[in-house]
DOVOSE-337356 format. One record per residue (C-alpha): x, y, z. Coordinates in pm, whole numbers, padded with zeros to 5 digits, always signed. Layout:
% DOVOSE-337356
XYZ
...
END
This chain:
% DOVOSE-337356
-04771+06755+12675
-04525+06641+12407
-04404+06328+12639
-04348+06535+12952
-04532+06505+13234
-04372+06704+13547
-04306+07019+13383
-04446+07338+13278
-04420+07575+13009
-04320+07937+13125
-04382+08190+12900
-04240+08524+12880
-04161+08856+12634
-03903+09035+12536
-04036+09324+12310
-03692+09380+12125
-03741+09570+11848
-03422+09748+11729
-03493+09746+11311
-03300+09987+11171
-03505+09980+10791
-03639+10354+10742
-04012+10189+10727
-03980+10073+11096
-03867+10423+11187
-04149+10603+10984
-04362+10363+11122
-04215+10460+11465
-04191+10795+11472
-04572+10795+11359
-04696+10504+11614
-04599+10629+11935
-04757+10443+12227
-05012+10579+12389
-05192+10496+12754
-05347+10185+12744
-05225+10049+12407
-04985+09714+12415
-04635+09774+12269
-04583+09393+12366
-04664+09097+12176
-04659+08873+12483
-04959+09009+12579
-05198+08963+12260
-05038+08620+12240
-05130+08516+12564
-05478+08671+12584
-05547+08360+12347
-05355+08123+12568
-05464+08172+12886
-05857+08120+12825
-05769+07806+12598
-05567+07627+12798
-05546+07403+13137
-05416+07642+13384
-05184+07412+13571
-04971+07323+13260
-04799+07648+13261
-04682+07986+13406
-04574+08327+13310
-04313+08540+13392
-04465+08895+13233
-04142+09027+12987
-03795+09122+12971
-03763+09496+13045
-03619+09723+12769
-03543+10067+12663
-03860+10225+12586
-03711+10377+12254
-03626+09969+12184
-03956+09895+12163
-04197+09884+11913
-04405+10192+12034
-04157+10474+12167
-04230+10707+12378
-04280+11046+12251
-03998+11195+12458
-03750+10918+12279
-03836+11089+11926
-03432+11227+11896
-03323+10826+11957
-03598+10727+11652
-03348+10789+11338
-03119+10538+11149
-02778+10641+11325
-02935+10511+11657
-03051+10214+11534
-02702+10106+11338
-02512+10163+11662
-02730+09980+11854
-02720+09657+11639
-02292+09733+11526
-02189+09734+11924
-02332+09424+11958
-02628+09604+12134
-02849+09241+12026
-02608+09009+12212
-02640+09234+12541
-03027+09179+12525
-02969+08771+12442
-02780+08774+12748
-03019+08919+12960
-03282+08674+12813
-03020+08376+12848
-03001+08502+13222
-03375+08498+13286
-03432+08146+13113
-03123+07983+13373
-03215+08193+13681
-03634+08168+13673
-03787+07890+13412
-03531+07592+13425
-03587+07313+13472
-03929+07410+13351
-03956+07489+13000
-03889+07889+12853
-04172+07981+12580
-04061+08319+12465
-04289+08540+12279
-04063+08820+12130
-03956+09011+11819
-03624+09022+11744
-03495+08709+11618
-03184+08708+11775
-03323+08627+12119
-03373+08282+12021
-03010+08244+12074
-03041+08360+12424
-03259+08102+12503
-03098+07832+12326
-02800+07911+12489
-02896+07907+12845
-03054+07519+12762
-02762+07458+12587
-02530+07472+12917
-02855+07299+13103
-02890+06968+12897
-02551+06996+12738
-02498+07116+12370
-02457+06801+12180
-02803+06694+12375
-03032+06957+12227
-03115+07012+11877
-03231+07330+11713
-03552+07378+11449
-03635+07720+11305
-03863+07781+11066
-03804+08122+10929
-03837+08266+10538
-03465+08363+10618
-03168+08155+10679
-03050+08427+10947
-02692+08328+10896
-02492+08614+10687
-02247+08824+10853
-02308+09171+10820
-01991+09246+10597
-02113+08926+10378
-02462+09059+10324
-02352+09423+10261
-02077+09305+09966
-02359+09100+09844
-02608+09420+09851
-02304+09606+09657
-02293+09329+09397
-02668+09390+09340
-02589+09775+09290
-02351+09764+09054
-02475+09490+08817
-02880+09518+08812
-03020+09820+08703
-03348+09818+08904
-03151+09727+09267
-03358+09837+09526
-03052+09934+09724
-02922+10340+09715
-02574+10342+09661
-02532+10652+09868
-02695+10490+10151
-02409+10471+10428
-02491+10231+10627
-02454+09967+10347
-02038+10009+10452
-01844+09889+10708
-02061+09723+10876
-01892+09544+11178
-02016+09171+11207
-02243+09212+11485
-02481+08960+11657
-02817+09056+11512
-03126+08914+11325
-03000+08832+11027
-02636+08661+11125
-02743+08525+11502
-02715+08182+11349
-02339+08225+11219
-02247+08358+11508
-02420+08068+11732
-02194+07772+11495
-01911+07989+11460
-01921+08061+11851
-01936+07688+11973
-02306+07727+12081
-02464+07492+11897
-02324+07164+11716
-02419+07272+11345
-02495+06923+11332
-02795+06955+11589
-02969+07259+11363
-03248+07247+11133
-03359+07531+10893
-03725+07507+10717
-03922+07764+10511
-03659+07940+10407
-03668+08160+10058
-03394+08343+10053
-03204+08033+09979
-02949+08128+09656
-03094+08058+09370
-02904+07783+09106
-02762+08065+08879
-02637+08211+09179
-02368+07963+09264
-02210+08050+08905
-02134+08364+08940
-01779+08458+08953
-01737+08777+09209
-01567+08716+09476
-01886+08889+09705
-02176+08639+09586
-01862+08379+09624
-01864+08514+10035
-02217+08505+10041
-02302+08167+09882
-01956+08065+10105
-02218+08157+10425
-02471+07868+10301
-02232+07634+10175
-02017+07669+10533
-02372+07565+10752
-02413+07259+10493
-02039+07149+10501
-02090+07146+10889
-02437+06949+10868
-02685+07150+10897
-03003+07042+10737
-03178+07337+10533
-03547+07293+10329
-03675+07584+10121
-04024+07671+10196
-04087+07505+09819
-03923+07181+09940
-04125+07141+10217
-04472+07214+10031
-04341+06919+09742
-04137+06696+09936
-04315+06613+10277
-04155+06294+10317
-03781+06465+10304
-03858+06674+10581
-04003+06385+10725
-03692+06172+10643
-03507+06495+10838
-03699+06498+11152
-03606+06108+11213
-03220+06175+11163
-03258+06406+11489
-03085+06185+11791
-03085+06414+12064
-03308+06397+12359
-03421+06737+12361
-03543+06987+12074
-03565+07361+12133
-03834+07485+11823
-03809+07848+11710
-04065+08031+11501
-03994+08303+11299
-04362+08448+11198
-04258+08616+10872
-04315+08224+10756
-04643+08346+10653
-04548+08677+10540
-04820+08853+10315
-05034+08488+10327
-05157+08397+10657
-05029+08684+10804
-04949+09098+10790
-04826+09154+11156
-04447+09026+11098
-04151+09288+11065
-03972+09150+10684
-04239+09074+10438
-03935+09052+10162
-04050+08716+10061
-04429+08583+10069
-04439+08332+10320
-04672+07993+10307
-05059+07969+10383
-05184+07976+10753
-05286+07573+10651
-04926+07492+10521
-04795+07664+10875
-04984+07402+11051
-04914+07109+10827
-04561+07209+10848
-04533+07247+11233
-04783+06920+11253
-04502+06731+11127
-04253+06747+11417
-04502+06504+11597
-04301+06229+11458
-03995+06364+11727
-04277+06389+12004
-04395+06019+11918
-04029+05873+11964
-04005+06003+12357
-03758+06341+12240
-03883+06576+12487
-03936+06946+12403
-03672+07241+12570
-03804+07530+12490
-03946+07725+12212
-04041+08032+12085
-04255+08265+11874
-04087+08575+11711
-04030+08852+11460
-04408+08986+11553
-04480+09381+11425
-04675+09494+11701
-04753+09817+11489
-04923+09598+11205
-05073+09283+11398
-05436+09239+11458
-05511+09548+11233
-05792+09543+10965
-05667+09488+10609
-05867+09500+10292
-05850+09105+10323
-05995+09135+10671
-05810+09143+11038
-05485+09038+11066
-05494+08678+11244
-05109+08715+11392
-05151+08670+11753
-05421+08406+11681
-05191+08206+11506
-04863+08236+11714
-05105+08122+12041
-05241+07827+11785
-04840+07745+11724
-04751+07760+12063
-05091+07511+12159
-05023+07290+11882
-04637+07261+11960
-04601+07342+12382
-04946+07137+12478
-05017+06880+12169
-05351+07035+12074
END
């Protein structure tokens, strides 16, 4: 099992899911769980798991407990929490952090030494986890891969003068400019800035952290505009590169194989903790993921991509943890005109090809 012999995977959930886009609350307010019905990835995931592989190379823990209205599925008597005001003050008081805390808790008190294998949604988590290996192993000794169509790195106040920029100069912006919450946002730790927060923070050596698949990587033009806003928000990008991070747009890694290759050898450390962000196949391989903003790669590139960090297994770096994330457990596993939606297949086929070598 990726060049460890005396220790098992331990997998648990944490069914965060605190997405305050009006779809997810329409989607809320109209999914309500029900008796019997799953509001927990964890368990979909490891119906595949279990039955597929050798019992005595792993464990699980069951998940993380959370505010029913927090979940994916609320119950019906949380219907006055279900609303965009809720949701915003959840994520601005740092209501994401809280819940990485209690994950980084778990991981220290319950899995290590063993090795965590969270199956979650909100991306944050992962740096609950990371964290909790981090002060295990030491920071400098474990390195950090996500693959994720977003680069999870913007502070909120960035991303919101960027959305204003958008407003004000393109005529078909998606954006409302009456909408609020686009203003004064706070620079919480959430989904889309975890990352920042993680270098800024000391957490991880920026040095240690790998980004691939991403496509919402600023485009060339971009980086010539003047405004001081897309100046902030290109600044975000530029600041992770200055400090060494290596980041591969999902098109780079499709043409140039032997780059990311070239990438995986540079790592040094002992140990790598791999995070996967499912929107990576976004409206291709897969419909059950919570931001389908950009379209994500083929269920075949996944692989081929995720195939590739064998190299680090092959030179005796020894896998921390890892994870599987950003799962809509309203949408996966349900029948689309292309067919049923192969999410939880796919995460289990991740975490076999990546946790166990198969």
């Amino acid at each position: 099992m990726n060049g460890i012999s005396d220790k098992k995977l331990v997998f648990f959930g944490c069914p965060l899911d605190c997405d305050e886009k009006f779809d997810s609350i329409h989607e809320k307010r109209n999914g309500l769980w029900t008796m019997g019905k799953s509001d927990d990835p964890f368990n979909e995931v490891m119906a595949f798991i279990r039955p597929e592989v050798q019992q005595d190379l792993w464990m699980e823990l069951g998940s993380v407990e959370i505010p029913t209205w927090l979940r994916p599925k609320p119950r019906s008597e949380d219907l006055l929490k279900i609303n965009t005001e809720s949701f915003i003050a959840f994520i601005d008081e740092d209501g994401c952090r809280r819940i990485a805390e209690d994950v980084a808790g778990m991981v220290s008190k319950k899995i290590l030494p063993d090795i965590p294998c969270m199956i979650g949604i909100d991306h944050s988590l992962t740096g609950g986890v990371y964290k909790s290996l981090a002060e295990f192993y030491g920071r400098d000794n474990v390195s950090l891969i996500i693959i994720d169509s977003h680069t999870d790195a913007i502070p909120m106040s960035v991303l919101s003068d960027a959305i204003q920029y958008d407003i004000d100069t393109n005529p078909g912006s998606v954006h409302d400019p009456r909408d609020p919450f686009l203003y004064n946002r706070p620079d919480s730790y959430n989904a889309s800035s975890f990352i920042h927060h993680m270098a800024a923070e000391g957490i991880i050596n920026p040095k240690n952290l790998y980004i691939f698949g991403v496509s919402d990587y600023p485009e060339k033009k971009t980086f010539r505009i003047k405004d001081p806003r897309i100046s902030r928000y290109i600044g975000a990008y530029a600041e992770l590169k200055r400090r060494g991070t290596k980041i591969m747009t999902k098109k780079e890694c499709m043409q140039a194989p032997q780059r990311l290759k070239t990438l995986l050898q540079m790592i040094s450390t002992p140990y790598v903790y791999v995070s996967i962000d499912m929107d990576i196949g976004a409206i291709n391989a897969v419909e059950g993921v919570r931001f389908r903003n950009w379209k994500g790669m083929t269920e075949g590139g996944i692989y081929k991509l995720v195939d590739a960090l064998k190299i680090l297994f092959a030179r005796k770096v020894q896998l921390a943890g890892m994870d599987i994330t950003e799962i809509d457990q309203r949408r996966a596993g349900e029948i689309y005109p292309a067919g049923r939606d192969q999410t939880f297949r796919i995460a289990a086929t991740l975490i076999k090809k990546i946790g166990f070598g198969l």
